[in-house]
C-alpha positions in Angstrom: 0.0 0.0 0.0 0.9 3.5 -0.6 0.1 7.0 0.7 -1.0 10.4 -1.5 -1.5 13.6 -1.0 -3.6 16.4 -3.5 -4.1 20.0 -3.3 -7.0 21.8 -5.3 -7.0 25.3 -4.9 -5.1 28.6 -4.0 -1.9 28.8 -5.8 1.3 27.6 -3.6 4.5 26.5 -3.3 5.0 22.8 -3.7 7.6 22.6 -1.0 4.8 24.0 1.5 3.1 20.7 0.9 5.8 17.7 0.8 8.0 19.0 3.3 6.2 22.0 5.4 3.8 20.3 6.9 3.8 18.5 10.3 3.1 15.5 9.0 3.6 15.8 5.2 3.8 13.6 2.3 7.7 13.3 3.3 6.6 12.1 6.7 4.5 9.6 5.5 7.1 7.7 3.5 9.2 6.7 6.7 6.8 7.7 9.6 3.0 6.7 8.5 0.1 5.2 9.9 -1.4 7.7 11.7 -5.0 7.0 10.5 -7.5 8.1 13.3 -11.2 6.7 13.2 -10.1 3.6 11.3 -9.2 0.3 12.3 -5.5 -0.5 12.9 -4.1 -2.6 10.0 -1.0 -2.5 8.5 -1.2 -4.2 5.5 -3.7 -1.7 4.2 -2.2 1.3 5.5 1.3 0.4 5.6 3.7 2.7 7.9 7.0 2.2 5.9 6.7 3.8 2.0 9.8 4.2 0.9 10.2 2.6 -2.9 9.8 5.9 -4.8 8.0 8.8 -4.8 6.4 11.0 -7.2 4.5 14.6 -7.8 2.5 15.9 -10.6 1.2 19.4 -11.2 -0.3 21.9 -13.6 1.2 25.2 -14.8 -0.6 28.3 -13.3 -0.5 29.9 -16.9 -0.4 29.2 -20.5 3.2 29.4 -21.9 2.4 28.9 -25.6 4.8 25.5 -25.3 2.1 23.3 -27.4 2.5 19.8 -27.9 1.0 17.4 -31.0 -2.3 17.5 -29.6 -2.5 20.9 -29.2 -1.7 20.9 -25.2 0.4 23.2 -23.3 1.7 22.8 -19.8 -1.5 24.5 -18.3 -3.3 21.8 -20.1 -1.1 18.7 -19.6 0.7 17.5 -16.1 4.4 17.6 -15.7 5.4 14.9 -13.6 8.7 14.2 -11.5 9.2 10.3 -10.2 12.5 9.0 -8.4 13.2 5.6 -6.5 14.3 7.6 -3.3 12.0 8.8 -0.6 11.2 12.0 -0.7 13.5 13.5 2.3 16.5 11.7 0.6 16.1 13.0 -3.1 18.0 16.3 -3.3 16.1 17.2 -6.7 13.4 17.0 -5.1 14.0 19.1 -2.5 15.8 21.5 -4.9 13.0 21.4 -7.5 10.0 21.8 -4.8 10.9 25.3 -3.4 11.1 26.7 -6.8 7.4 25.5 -8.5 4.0 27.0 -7.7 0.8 25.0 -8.5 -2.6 25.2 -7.6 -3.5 21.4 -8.4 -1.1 19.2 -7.0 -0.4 15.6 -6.6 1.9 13.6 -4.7 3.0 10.2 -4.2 4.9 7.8 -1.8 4.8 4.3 -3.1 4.9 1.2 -1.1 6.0 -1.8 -3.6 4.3 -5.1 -3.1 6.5 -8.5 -2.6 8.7 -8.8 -5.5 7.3 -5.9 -7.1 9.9 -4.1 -8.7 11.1 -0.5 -7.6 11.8 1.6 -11.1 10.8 4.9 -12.0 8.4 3.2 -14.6 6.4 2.1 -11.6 6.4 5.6 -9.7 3.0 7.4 -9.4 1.4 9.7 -10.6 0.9 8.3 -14.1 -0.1 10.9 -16.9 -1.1 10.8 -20.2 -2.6 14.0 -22.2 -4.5 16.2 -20.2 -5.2 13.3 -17.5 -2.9 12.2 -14.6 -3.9 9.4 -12.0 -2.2 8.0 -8.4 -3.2 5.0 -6.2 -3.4 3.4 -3.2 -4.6 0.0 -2.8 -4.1 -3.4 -4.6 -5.7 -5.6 -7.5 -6.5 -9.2 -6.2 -5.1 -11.8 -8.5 -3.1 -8.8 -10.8 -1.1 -11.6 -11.7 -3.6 -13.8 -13.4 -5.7 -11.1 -14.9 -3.4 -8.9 -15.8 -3.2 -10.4 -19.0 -7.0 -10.5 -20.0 -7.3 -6.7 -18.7 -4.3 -5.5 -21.3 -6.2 -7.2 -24.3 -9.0 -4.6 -23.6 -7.3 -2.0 -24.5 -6.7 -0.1 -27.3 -3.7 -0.5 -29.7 -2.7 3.4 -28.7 -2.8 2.8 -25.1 -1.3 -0.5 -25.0 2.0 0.7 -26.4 2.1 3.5 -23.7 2.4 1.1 -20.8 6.1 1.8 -19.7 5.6 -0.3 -16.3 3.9 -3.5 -14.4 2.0 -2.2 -12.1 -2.1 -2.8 -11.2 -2.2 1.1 -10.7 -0.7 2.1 -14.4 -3.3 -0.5 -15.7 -6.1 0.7 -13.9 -4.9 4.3 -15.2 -5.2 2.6 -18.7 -8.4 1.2 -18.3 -10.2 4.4 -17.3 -8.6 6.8 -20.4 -9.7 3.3 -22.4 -13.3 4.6 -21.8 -12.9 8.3 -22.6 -12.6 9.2 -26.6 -8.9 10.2 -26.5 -6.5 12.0 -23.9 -6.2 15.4 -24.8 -10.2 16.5 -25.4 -11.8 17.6 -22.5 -14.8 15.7 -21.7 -17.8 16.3 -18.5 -17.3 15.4 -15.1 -20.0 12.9 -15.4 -18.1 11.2 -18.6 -15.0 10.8 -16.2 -17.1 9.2 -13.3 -18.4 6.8 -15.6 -14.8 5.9 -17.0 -13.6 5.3 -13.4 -16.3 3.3 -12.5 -16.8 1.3 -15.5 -12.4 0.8 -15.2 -13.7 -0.6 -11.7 -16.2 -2.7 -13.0 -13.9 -4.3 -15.2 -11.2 -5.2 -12.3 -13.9 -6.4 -10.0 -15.4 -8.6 -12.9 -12.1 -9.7 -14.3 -10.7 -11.2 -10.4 -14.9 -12.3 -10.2 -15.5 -10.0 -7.1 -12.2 -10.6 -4.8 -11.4 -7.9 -2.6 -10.0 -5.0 -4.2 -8.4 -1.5 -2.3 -8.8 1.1 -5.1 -8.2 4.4 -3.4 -7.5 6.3 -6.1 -7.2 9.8 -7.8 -8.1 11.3 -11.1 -8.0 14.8 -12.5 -8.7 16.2 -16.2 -6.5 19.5 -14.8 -10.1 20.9 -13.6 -12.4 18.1 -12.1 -11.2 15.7 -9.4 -12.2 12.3 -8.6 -11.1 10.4 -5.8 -12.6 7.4 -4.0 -11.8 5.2 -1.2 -12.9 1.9 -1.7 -12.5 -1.8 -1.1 -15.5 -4.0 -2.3 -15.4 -6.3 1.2 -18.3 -6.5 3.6 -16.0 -6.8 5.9 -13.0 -5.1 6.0 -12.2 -1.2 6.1 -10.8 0.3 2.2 -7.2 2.2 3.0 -7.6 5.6 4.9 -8.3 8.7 3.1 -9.6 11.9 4.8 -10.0 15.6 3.5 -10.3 19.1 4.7 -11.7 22.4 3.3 -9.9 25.6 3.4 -10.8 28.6 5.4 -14.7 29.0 5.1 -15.8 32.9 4.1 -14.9 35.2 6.7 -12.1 33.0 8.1 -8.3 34.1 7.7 -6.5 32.4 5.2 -3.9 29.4 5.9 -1.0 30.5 6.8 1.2 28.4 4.0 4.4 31.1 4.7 4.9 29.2 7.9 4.7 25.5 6.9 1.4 24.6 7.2 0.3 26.4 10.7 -2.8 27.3 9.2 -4.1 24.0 10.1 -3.2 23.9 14.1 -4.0 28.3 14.6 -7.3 27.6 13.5 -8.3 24.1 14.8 -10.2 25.7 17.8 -13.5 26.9 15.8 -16.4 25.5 16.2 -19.1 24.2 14.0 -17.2 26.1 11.1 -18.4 23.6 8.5 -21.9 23.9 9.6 -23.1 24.7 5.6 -22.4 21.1 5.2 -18.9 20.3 5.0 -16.2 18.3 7.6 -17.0 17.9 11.2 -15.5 16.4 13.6 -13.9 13.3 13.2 -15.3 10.0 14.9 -13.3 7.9 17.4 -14.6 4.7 14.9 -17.0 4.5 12.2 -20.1 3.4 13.4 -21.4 -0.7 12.8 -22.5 0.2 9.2 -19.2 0.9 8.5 -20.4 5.0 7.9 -21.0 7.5 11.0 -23.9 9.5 11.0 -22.2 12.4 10.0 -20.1 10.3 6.9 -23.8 9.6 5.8 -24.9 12.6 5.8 -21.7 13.6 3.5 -23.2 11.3 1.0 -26.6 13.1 0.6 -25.3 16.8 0.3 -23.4 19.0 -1.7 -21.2 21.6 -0.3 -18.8 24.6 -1.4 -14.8 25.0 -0.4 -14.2 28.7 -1.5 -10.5 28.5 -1.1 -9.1 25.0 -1.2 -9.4 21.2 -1.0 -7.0 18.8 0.4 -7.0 14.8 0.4 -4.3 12.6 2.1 -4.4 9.5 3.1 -3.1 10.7 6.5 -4.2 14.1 8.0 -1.3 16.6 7.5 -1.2 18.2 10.9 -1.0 16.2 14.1 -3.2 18.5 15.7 -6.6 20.3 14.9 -8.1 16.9 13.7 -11.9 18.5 13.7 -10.7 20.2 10.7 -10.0 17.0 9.1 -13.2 14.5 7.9 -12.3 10.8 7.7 -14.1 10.0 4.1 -17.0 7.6 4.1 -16.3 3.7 3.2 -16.8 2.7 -0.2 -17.2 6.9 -1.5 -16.5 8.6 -4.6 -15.7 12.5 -4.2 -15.9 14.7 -7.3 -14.3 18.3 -7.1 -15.3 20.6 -9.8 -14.7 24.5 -10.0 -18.2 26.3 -9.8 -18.8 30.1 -11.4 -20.4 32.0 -7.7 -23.9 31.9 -8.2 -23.7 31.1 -11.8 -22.8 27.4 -12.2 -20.3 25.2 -12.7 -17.5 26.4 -14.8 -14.0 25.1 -16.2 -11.2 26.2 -13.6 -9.6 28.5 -16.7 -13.3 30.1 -16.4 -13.5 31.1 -13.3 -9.8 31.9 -12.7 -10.1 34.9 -15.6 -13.7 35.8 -14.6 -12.2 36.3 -10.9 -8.9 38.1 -12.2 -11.1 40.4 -14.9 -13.9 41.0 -11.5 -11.0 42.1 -9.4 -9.1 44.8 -12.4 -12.8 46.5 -12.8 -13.1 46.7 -9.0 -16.1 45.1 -8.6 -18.1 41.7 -8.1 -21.8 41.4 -8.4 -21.6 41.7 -5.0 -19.6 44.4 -3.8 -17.0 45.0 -1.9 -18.5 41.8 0.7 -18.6 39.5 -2.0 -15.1 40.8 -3.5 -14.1 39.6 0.5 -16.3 36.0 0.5 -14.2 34.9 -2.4 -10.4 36.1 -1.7 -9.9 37.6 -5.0 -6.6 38.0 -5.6 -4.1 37.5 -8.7 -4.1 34.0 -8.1 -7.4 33.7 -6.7 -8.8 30.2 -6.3 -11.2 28.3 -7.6 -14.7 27.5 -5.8 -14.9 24.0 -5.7 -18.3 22.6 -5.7 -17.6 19.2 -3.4 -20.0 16.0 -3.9 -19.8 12.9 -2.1 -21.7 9.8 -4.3 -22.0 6.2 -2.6 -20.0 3.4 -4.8 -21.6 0.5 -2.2 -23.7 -1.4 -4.9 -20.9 -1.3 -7.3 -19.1 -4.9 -7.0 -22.8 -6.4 -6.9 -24.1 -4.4 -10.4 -20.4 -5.4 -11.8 -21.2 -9.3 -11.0 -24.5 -9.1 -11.9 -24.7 -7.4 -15.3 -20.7 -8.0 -16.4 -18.9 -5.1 -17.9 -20.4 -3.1 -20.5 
């Protein structure tokens, strides 16, 4: 098993998120496990994840650098993998402190007996416009691994560069969009990811799978945490909104304080977001407030986070352990006009804030910290992947 990180939001350095944090994606590769409100096991959420690490992140602007299908680096990921841990690659490091994102991903990859540790089998994988990570296993890889590659296209096929289950999975989702490079709806990408499931759960006929996994287009964001058992926890994954309106900002300039300074509030995701987290889920495998995740919408106005391990060691009711078997979508919303692509809303916000005004004034200029790298409003929701192994059993794969 592995561990990830992402950051949707508020442009920032890198470095603030790998190594600023208390307990960052670098902690996690020698120092993890620190999963509160799920049960102990180390097999799925292994403390030791130290064969490789990887990050993958989005340019804040067009450069004009387009590739043959008509991409450029705001478009497409860039991607940096090594075999080393994250505290002992010096590029890393080096490389970190000098690159600003606002969607970023990160990696720390626990290799499975015998598995081999190359840069081939590094997450995140990329291709086009689309970059993916997981955490988890495929039952029986092995013995389907096989059957799953004929699936795919010719195209795809070739571009498998390691033996992983994750790169195939990644494979299997783009093999049910039209291409990699034409941006498609957030509903078309759910479906790929789940119908990519459907096929894994079919193919090893229903064994349990841990597919904790994250997929982004450069605007939309799908994660889920997932294990198709009726018995046994999927890995830990838990996320966190940033600073509600009228709150003050995270303070990213000193690591990630932000987190502990304002852990003390109360009830400050009453619209519907994170709560405090629960000492144990409850007997249905979801607490009352993880269920009621599952049945709302809600807004973060500045940032999203996910990790597989909370970031700060403190402040934990800022934190929200994410329902058993969920699926969360992220997509940037226009205020009070609809969803929008992040491009969208980042010039909308930019060309609100030159004219000096917003539709709402100077208190709605202050609601949505407009700023000349103003973030994104994400609209959050939370959709229930329970019935999937049983539909993929029942009706095959599509």
């Amino acid at each position: 098993m592995c561990r990830w990180i992402f950051y949707y939001g508020e442009e920032v350095c890198i470095a603030k998120l790998i190594f600023g944090a208390t307990h960052g994606l670098a902690s996690m590769a020698e120092g993890a496990g620190y999963t509160p409100g799920c049960e102990h096991n180390q097999q799925r959420n292994h403390p030791v994840n130290v064969h490789g690490c990887g990050i993958g992140w989005y340019a804040a602007q067009k450069c004009g650098m387009v590739d043959e299908d008509g991409l450029d680096s705001y478009d497409r990921p860039a991607v940096y993998t090594t075999v080393a841990a994250p505290s002992h690659d010096r590029n890393l490091h080096s490389l970190s402190k000098s690159i600003s994102t606002s969607l970023l991903f990160g990696h720390v990859r626990a290799a499975g007996p015998g598995a081999s540790v190359h840069q081939y089998n590094c997450h995140p994988f990329s291709k086009g416009r689309y970059m993916f990570m997981h955490n988890g296993d495929v039952a029986s890889f092995c013995k389907i691994r096989r059957g799953l590659l004929s699936t795919l296209r010719d195209d795809l096929f070739e571009n498998i560069s390691g033996t992983t289950d994750s790169e195939l999975l990644f494979h299997l989702i783009l093999n049910e969009l039209p291409d990699w490079h034409t941006p498609v709806s957030p509903e078309t990408l759910q479906n790929a990811l789940t119908k990519a499931f459907c096929a894994v759960i079919h193919a090893n006929q229903g064994q349990p799978n841990s597919l904790n996994v994250a997929l982004t287009d450069g605007e939309t964001i799908i994660a889920t945490r997932y294990r198709n058992s009726d018995h046994e926890e999927p890995p830990s994954l838990y996320f966190h909104l940033g600073p509600m309106p009228g709150e003050k900002a995270w303070d990213l300039d000193k690591g990630m304080g932000g987190f502990d300074q304002l852990a003390s509030k109360e009830d400050i995701h009453s619209h519907g977001g994170a709560r405090k987290l629960p000492a144990r889920p409850a007997s249905n495998g979801r607490s009352g407030i993880q269920y009621k995740l599952l049945h709302n919408k809600f807004v973060a106005t500045q940032a999203l986070l996910l990790s597989s391990e909370p970031l700060s060691l403190h402040g934990l009711d800022r934190w929200q352990l994410c329902p058993p078997n969920s699926m969360i979508i992220a997509a940037p919303t226009r205020p009070m006009a609809g969803r929008c692509k992040r491009s969208e809303l980042v010039a909308n916000l930019k060309d609100m804030m030159l004219a000096g005004r917003t539709s709402g004034g100077a208190a709605e200029r202050g609601r949505i910290n407009i700023s000349p790298s103003s973030a994104p409003v994400l609209e959050i929701e939370v959709k229930c992947l329970k019935n999937l192994c049983a539909n993929a059993l029942a009706l095959g794969v599509q």
